[in-house]
PDB file of N, CA, C, O and CB in Angstrom:
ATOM      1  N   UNK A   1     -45.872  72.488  71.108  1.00  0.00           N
ATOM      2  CA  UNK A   1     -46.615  72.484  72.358  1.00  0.00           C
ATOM      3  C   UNK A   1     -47.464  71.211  72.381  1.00  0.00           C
ATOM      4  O   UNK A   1     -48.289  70.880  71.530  1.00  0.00           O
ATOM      5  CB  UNK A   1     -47.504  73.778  72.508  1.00  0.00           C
ATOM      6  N   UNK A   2     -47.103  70.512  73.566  1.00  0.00           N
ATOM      7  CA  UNK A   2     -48.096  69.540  73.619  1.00  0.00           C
ATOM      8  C   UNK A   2     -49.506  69.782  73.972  1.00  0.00           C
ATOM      9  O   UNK A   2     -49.856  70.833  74.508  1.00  0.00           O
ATOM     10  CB  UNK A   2     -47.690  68.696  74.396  1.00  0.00           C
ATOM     11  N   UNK A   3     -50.430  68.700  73.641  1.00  0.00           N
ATOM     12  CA  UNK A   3     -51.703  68.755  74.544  1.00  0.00           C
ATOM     13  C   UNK A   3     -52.322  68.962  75.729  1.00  0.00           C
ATOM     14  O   UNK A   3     -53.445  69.369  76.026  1.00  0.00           O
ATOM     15  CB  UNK A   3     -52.020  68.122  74.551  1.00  0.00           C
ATOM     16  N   UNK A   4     -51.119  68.507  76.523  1.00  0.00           N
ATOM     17  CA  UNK A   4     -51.614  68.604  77.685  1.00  0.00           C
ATOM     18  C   UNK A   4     -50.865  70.191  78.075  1.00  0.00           C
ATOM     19  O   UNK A   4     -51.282  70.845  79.031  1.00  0.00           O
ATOM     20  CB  UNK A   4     -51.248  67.181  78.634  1.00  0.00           C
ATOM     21  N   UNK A   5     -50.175  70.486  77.545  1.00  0.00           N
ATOM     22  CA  UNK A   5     -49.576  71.851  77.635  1.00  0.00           C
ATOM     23  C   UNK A   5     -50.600  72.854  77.188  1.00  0.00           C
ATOM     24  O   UNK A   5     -50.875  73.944  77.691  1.00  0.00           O
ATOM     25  CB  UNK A   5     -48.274  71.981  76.762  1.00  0.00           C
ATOM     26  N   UNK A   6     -51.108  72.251  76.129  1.00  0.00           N
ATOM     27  CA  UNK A   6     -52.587  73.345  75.278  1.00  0.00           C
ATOM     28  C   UNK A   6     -53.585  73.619  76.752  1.00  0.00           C
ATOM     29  O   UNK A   6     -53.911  74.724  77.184  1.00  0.00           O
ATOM     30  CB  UNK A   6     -53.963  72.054  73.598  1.00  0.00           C
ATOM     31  N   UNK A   7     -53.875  72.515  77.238  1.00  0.00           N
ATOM     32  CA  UNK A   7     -55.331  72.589  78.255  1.00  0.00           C
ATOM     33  C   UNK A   7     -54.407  72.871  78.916  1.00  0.00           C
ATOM     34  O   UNK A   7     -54.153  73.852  78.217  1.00  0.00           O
ATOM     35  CB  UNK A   7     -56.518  71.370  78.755  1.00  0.00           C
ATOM     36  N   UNK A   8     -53.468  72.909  79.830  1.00  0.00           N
ATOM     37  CA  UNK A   8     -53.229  73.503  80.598  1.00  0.00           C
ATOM     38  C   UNK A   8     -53.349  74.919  80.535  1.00  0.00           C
ATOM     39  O   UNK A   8     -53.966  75.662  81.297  1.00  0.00           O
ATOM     40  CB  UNK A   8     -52.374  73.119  80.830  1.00  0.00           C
ATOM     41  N   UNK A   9     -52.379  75.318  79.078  1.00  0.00           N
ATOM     42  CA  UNK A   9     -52.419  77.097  79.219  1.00  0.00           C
ATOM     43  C   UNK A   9     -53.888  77.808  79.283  1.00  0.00           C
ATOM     44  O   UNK A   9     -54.171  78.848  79.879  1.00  0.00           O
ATOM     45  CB  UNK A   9     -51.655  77.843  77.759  1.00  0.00           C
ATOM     46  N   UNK A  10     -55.012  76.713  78.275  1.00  0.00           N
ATOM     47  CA  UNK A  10     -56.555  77.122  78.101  1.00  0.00           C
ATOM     48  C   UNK A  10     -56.792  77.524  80.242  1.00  0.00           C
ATOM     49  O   UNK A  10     -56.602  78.663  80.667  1.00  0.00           O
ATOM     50  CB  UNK A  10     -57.853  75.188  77.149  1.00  0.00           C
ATOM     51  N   UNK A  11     -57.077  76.703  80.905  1.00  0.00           N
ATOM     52  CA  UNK A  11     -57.409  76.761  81.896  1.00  0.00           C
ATOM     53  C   UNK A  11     -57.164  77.568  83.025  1.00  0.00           C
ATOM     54  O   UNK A  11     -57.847  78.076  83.914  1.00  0.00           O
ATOM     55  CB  UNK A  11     -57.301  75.997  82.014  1.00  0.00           C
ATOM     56  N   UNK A  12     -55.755  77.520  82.651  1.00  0.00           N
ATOM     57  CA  UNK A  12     -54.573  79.034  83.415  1.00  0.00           C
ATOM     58  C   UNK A  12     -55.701  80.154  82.521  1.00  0.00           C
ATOM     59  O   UNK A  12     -56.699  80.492  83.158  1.00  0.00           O
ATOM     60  CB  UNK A  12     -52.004  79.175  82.565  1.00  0.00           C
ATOM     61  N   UNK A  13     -55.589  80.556  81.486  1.00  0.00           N
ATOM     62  CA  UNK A  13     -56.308  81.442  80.521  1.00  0.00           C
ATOM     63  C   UNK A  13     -57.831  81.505  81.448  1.00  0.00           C
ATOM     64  O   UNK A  13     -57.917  82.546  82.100  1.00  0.00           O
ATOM     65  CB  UNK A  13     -56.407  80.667  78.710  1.00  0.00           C
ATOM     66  N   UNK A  14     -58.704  80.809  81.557  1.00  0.00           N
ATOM     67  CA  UNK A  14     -60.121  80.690  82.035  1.00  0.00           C
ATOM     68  C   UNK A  14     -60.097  81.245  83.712  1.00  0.00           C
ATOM     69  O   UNK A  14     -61.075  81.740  84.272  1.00  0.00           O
ATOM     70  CB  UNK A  14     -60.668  78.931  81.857  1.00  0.00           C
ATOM     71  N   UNK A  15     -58.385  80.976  84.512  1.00  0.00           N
ATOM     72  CA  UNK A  15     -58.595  81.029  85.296  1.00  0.00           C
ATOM     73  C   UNK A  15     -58.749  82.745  85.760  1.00  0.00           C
ATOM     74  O   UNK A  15     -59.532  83.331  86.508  1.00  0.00           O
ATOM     75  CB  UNK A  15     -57.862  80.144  85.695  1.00  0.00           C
ATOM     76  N   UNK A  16     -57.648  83.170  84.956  1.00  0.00           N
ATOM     77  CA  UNK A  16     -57.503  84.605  84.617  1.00  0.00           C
ATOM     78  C   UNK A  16     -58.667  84.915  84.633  1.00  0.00           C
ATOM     79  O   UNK A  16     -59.331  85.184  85.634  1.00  0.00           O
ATOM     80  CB  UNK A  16     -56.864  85.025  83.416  1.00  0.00           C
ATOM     81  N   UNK A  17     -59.132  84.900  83.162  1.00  0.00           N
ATOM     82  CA  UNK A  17     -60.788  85.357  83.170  1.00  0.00           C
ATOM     83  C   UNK A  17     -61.615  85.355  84.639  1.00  0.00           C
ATOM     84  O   UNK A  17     -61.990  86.504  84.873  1.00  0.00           O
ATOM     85  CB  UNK A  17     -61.673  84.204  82.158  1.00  0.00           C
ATOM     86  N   UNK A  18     -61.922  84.628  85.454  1.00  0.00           N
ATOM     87  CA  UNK A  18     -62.867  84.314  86.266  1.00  0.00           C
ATOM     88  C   UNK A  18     -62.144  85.360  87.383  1.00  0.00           C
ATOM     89  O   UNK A  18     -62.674  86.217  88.091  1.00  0.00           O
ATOM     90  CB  UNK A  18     -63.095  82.613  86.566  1.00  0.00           C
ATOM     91  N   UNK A  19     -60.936  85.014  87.282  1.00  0.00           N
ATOM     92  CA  UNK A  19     -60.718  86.042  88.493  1.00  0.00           C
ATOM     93  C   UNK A  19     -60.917  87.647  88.123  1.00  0.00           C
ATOM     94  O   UNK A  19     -61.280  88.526  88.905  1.00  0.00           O
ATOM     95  CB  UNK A  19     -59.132  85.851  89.059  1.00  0.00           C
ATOM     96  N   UNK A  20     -60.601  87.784  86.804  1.00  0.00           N
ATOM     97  CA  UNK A  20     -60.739  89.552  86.278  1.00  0.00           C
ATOM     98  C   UNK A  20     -62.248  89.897  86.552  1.00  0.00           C
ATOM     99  O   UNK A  20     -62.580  91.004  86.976  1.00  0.00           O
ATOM    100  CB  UNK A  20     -60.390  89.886  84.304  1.00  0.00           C
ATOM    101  N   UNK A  21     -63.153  88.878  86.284  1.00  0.00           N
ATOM    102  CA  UNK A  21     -64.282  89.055  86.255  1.00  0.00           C
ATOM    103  C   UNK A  21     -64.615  89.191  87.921  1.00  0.00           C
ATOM    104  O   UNK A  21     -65.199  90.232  88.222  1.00  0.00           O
ATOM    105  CB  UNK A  21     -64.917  87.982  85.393  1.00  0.00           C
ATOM    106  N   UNK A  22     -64.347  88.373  88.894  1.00  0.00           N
ATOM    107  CA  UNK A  22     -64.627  89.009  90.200  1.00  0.00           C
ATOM    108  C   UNK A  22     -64.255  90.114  90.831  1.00  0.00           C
ATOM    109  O   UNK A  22     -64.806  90.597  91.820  1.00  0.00           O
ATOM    110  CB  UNK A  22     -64.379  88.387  90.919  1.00  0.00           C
ATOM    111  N   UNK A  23     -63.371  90.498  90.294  1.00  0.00           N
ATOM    112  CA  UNK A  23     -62.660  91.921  90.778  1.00  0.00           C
ATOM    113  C   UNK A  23     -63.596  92.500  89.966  1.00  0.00           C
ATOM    114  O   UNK A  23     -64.272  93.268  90.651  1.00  0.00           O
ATOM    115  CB  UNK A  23     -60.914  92.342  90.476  1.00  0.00           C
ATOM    116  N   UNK A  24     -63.887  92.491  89.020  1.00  0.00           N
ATOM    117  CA  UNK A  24     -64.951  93.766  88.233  1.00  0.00           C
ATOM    118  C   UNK A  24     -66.423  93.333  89.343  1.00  0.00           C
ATOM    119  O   UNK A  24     -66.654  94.419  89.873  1.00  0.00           O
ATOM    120  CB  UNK A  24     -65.386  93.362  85.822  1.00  0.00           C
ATOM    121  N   UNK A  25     -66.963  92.806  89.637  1.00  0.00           N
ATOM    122  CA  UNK A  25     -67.886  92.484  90.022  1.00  0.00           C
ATOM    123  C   UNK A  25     -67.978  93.316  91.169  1.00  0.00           C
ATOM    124  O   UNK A  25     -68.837  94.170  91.386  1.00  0.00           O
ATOM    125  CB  UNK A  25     -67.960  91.256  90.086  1.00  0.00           C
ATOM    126  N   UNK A  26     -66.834  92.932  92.019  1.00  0.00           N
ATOM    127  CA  UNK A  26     -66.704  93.403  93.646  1.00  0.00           C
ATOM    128  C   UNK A  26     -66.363  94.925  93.316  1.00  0.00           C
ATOM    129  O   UNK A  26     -66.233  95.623  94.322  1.00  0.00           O
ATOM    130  CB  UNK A  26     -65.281  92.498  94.726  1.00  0.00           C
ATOM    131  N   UNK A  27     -66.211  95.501  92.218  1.00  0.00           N
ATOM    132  CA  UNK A  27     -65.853  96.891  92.572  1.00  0.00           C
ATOM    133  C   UNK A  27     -67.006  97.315  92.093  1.00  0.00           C
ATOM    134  O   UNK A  27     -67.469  98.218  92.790  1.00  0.00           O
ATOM    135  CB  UNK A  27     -64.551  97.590  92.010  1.00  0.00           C
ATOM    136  N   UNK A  28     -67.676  97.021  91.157  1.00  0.00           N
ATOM    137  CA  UNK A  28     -68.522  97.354  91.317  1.00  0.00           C
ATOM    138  C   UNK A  28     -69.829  97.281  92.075  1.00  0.00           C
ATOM    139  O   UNK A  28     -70.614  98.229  92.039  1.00  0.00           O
ATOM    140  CB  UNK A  28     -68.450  97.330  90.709  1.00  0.00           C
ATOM    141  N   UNK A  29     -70.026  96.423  92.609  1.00  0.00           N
ATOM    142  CA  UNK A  29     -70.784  96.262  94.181  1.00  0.00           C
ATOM    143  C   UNK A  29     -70.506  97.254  94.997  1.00  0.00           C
ATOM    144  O   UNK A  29     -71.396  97.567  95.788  1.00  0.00           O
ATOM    145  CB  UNK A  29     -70.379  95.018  95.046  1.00  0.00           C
ATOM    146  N   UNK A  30     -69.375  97.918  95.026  1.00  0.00           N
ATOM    147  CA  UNK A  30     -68.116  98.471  95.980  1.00  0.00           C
ATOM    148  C   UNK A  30     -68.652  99.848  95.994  1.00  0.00           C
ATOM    149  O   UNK A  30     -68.911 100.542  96.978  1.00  0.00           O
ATOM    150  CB  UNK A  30     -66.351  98.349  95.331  1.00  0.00           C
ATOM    151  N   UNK A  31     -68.800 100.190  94.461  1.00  0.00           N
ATOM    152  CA  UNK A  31     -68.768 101.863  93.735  1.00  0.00           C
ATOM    153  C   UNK A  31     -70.551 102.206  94.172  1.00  0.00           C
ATOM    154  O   UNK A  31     -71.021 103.342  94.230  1.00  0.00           O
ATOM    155  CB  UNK A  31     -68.356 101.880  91.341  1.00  0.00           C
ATOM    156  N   UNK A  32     -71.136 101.234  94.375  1.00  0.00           N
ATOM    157  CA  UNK A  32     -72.901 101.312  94.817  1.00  0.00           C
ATOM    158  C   UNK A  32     -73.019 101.301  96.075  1.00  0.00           C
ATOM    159  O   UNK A  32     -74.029 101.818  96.551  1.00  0.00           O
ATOM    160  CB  UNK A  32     -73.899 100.099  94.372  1.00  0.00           C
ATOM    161  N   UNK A  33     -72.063 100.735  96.918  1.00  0.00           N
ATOM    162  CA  UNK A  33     -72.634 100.373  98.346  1.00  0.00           C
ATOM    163  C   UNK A  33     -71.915 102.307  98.831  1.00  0.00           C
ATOM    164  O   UNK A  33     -72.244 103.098  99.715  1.00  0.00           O
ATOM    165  CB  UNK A  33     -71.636  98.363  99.386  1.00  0.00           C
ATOM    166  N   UNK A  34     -70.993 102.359  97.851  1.00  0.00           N
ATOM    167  CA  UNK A  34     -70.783 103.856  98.562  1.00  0.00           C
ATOM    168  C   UNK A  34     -71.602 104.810  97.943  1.00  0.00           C
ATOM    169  O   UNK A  34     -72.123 105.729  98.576  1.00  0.00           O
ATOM    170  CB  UNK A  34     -69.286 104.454  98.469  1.00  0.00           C
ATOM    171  N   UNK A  35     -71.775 104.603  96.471  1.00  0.00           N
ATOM    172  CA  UNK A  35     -72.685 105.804  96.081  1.00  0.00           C
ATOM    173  C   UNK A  35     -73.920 105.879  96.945  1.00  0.00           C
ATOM    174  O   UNK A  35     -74.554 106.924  97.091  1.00  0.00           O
ATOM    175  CB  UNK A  35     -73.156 105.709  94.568  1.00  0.00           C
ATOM    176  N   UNK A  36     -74.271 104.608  97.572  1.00  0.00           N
ATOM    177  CA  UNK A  36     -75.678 104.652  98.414  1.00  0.00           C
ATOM    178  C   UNK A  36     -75.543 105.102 100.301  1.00  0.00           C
ATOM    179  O   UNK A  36     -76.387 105.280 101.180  1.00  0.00           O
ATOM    180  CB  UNK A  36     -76.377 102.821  98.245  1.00  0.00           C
ATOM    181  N   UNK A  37     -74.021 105.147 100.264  1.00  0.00           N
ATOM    182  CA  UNK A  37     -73.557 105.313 101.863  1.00  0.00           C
ATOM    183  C   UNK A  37     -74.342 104.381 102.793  1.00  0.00           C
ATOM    184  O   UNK A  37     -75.197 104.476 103.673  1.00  0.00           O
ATOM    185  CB  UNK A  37     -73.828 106.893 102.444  1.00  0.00           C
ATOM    186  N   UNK A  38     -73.482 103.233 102.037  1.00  0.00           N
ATOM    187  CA  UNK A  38     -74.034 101.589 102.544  1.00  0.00           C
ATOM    188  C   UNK A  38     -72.772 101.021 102.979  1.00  0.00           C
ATOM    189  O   UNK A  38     -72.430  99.929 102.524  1.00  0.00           O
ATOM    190  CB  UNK A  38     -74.781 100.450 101.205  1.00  0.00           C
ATOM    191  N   UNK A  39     -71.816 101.833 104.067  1.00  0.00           N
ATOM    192  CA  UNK A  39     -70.434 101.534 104.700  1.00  0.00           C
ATOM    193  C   UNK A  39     -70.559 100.229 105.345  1.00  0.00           C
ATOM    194  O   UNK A  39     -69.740  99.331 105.152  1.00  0.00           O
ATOM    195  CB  UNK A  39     -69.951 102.635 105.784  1.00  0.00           C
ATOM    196  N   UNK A  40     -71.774 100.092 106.256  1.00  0.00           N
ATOM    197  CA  UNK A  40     -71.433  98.542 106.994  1.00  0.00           C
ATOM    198  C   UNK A  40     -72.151  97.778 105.974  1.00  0.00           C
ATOM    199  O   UNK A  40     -71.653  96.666 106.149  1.00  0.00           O
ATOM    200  CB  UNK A  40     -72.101  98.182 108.766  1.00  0.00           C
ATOM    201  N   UNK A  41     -73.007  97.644 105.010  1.00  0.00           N
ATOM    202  CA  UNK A  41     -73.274  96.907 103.980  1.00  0.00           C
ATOM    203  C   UNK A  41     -71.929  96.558 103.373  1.00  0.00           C
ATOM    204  O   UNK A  41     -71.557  95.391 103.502  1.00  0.00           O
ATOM    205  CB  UNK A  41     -74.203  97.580 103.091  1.00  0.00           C
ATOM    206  N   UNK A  42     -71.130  97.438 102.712  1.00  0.00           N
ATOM    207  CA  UNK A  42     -69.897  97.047 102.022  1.00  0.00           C
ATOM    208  C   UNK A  42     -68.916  96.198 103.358  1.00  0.00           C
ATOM    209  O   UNK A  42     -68.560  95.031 103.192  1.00  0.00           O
ATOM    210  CB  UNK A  42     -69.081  98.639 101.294  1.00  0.00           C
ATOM    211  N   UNK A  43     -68.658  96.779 104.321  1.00  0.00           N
ATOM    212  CA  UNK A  43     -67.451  95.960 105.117  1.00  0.00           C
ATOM    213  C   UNK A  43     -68.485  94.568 105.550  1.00  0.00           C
ATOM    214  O   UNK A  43     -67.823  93.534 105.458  1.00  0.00           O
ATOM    215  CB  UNK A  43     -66.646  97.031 106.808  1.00  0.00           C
ATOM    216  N   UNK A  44     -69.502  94.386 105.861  1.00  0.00           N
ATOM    217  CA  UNK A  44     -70.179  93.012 105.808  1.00  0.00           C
ATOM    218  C   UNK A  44     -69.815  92.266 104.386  1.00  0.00           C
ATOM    219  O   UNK A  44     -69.355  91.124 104.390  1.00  0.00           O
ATOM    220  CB  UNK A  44     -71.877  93.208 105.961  1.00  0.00           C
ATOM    221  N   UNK A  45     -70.039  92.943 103.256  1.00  0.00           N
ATOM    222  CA  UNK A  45     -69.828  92.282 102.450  1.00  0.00           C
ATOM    223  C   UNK A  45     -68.501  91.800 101.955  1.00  0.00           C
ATOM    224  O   UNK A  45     -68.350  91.048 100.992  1.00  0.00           O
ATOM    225  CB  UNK A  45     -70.391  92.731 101.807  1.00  0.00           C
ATOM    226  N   UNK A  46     -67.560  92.299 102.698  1.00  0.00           N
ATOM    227  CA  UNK A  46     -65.774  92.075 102.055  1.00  0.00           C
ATOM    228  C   UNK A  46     -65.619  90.528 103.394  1.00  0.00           C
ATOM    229  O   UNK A  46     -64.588  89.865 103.512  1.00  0.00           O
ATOM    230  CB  UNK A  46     -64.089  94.234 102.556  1.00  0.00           C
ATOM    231  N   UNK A  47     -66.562  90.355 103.996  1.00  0.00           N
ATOM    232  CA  UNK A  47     -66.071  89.081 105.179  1.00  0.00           C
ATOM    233  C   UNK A  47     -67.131  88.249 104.785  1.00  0.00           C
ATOM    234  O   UNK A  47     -66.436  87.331 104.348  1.00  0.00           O
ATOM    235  CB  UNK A  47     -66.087  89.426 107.090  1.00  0.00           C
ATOM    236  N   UNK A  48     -68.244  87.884 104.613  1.00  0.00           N
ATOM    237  CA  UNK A  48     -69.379  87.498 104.631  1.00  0.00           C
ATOM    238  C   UNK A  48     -70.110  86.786 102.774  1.00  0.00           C
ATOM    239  O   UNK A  48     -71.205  87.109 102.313  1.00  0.00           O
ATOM    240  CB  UNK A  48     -70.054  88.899 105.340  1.00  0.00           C
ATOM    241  N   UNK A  49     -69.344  86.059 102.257  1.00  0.00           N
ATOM    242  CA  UNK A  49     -69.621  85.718 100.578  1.00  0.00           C
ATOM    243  C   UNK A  49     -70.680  85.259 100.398  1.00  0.00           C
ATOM    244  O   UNK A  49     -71.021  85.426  99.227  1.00  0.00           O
ATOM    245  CB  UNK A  49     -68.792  84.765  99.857  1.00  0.00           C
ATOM    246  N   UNK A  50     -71.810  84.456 101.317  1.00  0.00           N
ATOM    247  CA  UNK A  50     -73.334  84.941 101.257  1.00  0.00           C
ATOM    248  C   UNK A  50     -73.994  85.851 101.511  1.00  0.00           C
ATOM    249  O   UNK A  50     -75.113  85.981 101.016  1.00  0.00           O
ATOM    250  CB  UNK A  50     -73.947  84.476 101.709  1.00  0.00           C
ATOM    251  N   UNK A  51     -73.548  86.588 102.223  1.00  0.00           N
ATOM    252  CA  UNK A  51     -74.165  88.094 102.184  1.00  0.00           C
ATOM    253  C   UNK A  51     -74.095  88.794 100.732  1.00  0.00           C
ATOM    254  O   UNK A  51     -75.076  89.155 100.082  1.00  0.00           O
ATOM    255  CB  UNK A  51     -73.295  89.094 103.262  1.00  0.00           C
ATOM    256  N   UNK A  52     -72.263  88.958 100.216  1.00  0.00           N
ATOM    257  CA  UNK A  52     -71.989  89.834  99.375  1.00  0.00           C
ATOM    258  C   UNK A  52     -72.961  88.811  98.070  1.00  0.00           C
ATOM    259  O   UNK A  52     -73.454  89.554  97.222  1.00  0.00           O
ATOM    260  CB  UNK A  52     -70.140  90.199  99.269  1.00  0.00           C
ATOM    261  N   UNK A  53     -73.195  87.644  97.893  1.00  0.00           N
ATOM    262  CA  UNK A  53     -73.626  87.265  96.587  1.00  0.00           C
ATOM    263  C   UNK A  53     -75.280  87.790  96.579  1.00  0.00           C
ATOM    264  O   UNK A  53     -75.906  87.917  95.526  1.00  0.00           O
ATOM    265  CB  UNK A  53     -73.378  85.509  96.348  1.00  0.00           C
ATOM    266  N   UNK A  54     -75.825  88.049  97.837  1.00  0.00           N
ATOM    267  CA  UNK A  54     -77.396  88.279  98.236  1.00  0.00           C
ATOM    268  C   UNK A  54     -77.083  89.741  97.818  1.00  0.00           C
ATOM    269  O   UNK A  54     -78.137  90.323  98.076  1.00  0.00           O
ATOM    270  CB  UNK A  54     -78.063  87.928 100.069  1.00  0.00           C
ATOM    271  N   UNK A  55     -76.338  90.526  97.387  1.00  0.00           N
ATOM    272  CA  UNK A  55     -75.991  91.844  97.220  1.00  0.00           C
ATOM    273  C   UNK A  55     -75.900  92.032  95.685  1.00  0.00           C
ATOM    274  O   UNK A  55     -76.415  92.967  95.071  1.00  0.00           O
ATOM    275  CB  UNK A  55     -74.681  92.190  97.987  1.00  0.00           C
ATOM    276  N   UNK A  56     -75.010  90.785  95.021  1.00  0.00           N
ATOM    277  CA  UNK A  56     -75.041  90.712  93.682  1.00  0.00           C
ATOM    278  C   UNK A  56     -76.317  90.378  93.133  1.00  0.00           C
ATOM    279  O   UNK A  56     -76.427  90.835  91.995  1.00  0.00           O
ATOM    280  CB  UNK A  56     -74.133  89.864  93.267  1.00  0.00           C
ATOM    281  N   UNK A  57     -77.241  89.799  93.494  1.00  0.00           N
ATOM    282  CA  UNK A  57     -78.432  89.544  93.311  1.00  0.00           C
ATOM    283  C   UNK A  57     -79.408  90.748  93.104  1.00  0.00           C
ATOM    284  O   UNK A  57     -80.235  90.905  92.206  1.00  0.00           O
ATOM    285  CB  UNK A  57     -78.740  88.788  94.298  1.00  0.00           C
ATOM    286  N   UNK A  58     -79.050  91.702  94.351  1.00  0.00           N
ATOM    287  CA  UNK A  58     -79.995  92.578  94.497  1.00  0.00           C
ATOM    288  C   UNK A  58     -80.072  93.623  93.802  1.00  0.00           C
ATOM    289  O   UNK A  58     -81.123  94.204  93.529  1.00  0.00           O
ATOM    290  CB  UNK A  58     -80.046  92.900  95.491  1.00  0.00           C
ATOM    291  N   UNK A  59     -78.921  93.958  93.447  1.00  0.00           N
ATOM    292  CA  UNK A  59     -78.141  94.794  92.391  1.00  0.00           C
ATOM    293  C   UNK A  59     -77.869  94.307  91.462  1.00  0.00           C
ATOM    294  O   UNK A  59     -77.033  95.126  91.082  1.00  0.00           O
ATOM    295  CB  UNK A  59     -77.093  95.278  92.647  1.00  0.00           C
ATOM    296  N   UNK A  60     -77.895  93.429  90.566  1.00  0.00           N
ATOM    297  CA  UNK A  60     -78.025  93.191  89.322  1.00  0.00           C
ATOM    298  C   UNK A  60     -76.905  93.164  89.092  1.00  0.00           C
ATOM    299  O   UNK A  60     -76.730  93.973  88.180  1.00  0.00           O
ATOM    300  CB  UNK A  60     -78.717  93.899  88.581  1.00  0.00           C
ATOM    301  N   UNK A  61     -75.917  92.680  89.384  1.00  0.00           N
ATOM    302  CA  UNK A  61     -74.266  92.851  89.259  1.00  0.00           C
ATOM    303  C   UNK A  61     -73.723  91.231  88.939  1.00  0.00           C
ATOM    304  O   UNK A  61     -72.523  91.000  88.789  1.00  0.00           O
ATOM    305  CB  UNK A  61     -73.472  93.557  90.975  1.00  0.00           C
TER     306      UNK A  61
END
């Protein structure tokens, strides 16, 4: 395997990560805005990615 084959697969690898990690994030945002029966909070937040990050903030997520 070459080098540039190494950083490539590393980065594909990182990219994975970052995305697994937003899906955990957003469901869990997801699993609160309903445990709190915060319906137009959550559908604001699936269109709106300054809203939903002012949400991750607020919630500790």
């Amino acid at each position: 395997m070459t080098l540039l084959q190494i950083k490539q697969q590393e980065r594909e690898e990182g990219r994975a990560e970052g995305r697994a990690e937003g899906v955990d994030r957003m469901a869990t945002l997801t699993a609160t805005l309903l445990f709190n029966g915060l319906i137009k909070e959550l559908e604001r937040a699936t269109k709106d990615p300054q809203y939903r990050e002012e949400l991750f903030h607020k919630y500790n997520i």
